[in-house]
N, C-alpha and C positions, 0 to 999 in steps of 0.2 A: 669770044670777042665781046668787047664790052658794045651795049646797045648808044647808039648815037649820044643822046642826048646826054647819060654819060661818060662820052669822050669829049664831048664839046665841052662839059663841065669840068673835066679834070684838065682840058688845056686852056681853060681860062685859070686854074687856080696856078697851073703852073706857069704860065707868061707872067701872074701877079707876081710869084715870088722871086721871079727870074729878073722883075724889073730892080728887085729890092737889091740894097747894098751887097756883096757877096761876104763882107765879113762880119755884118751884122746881121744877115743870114744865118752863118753859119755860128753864132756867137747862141745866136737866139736858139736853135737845135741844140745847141751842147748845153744851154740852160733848161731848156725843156728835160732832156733826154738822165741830165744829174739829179735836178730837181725830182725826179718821180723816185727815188733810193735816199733822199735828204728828210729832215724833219724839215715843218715848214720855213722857218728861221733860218735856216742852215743855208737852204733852197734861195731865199730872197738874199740873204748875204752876196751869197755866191754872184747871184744875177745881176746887184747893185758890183761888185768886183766886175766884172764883166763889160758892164758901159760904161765904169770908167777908164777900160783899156781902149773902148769903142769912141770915147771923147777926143783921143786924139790918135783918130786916124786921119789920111786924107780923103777920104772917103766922107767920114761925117761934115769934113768941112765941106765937103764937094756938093752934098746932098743937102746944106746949110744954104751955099752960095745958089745953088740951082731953084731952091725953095722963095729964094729973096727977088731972083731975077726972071722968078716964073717960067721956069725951063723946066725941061727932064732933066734928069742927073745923069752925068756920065764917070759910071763908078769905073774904077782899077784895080780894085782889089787891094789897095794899100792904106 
């Protein structure tokens, strides 16, 4: 069993990413996870292709409008 102070550390990191977009979440993992098999180049290509599928979601606009009106964001996954 993990000792306290690293379970309280690991569900802070995961509430942080759980707040995060779910498709720029998972956009970001699949840029991570190519990127470490790419030459560097290949890698940031890849990840510039990636946010601009991410530019228009409703999601980024969501996290846009939320940003502007000083809210949480409340992502859908679209």
């Amino acid at each position: 069993m993990l000792p306290l102070r690293a379970r309280a550390a690991s569900s802070r990191a995961a509430e942080a990413v759980a707040a995060r977009g779910p498709i720029a979440t998972r956009l970001a993992k699949e840029a991570v996870w190519r990127g470490l098999d790419q030459p560097l180049e290949q890698a940031l290509r890849f990840e510039t292709d990636l946010t601009l599928l991410l530019q228009a979601t409703k999601d980024r606009a969501e996290g846009v409008r939320a940003f502007l009106e000083k809210r949480p964001p409340d992502f859908t996954g679209e």
